[in-house]
N, C-alpha and C positions, 0 to 999 in steps of 0.2 A: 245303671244304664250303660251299655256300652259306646262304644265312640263311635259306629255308626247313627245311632239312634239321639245322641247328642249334637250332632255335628248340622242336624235343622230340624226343629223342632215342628210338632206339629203343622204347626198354622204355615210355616213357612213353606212344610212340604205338600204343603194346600196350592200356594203359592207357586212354583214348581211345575206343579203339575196343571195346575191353568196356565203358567205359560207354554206348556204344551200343546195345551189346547188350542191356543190363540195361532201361535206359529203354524201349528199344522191346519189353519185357515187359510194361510196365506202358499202352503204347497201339500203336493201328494205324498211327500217325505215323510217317513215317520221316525219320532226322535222319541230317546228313552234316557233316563239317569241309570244309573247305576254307580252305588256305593255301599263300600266296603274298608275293613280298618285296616288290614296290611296284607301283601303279595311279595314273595321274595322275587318273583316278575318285574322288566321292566313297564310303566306302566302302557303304552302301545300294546307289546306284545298279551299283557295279561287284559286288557280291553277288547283286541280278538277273538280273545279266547269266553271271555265274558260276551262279546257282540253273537257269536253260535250259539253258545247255551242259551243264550233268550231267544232266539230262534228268529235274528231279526235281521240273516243270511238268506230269511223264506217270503221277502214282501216280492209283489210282482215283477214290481219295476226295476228292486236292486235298490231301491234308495232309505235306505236307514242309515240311522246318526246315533252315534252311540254316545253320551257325555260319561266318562267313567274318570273314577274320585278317588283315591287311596288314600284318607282321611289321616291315619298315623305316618305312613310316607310321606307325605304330602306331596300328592302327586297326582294328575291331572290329563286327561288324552281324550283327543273329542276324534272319533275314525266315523268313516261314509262306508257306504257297500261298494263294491264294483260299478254299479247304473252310476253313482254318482263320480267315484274316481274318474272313471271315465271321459266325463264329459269338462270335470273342471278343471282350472290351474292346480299347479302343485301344489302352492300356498294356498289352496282355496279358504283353510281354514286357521290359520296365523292371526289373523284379525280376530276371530273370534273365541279363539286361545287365549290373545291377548288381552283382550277386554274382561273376562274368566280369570287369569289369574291375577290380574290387577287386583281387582274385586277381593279375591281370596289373600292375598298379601294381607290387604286390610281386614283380615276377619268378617267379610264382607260375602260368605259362604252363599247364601239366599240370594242376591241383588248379582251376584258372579254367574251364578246360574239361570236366573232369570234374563239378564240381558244376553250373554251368551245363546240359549236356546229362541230367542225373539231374534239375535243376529242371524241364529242360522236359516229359521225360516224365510224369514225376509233374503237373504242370498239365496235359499233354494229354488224360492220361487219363480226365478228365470230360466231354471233348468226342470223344474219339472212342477210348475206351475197347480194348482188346486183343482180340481173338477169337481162337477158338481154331484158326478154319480163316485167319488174317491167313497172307498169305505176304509175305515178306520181299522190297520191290519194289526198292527200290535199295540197292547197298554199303555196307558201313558201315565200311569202310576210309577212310584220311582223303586225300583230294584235292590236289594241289601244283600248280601256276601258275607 
């Protein structure tokens, strides 16, 4: 197995992805994982570059969340689209970095990522709140590199 495919096993990447689900109840943000085992990128920049290729620079509003993992680096970058830069504080997302890599310190890969992606929704949701006709614009299955 390789060290993405290790790094959350089935069930948990079950897991993951319904909290995607959930969060993106609570806004019209759409949020994606992505992980992969190394980038000689720092990890921001190579999360950019992973944020286009998924194609998640193309939602209407500009509000995608990218959580990206460089599982052998160990290394970690959660980026907004422009709609959301935008509108929030700089630090928008420190809180929820921080709670993500707490988690990940303690091998705690699954639970880092699930409350991280429930913080964001939950913060999103004041700036670009849920509607009822939102359609679901990108995957929310989790991305490998």
């Amino acid at each position: 197995m390789s060290l993405t495919e290790d790094f959350l096993n089935p069930d948990e990447e079950k897991e993951v992805v319904h909290a995607i689900s959930l969060a993106e109840k609570n806004t019209s943000g759409e949020i994606r994982v992505h992980i992969e085992a190394h980038t000689e990128k720092p990890p921001l920049e190579r999360a950019k570059e992973v944020f286009h290729q998924l194609g998640m620079d193309k939602t209407e509003a500009k509000n995608g969340v990218l959580f990206y993992v460089g599982v052998k680096d160990h290394s970690f970058a959660i980026i907004g689209d422009k709609g959301i830069d935008d509108l929030v504080e700089e630090d928008f997302w420190d809180c929820t970095k921080d709670v993500v890599i707490e988690h990940f310190k303690n091998k705690q890969f699954k639970t880092g990522l699930v409350e991280g992606i429930l913080r964001a929704g939950d913060r999103l949701k004041k700036y670009f709140p849920y509607q009822d006709d939102d359609a679901n614009e990108l995957s929310n299955e989790i991305s490998k590199g």
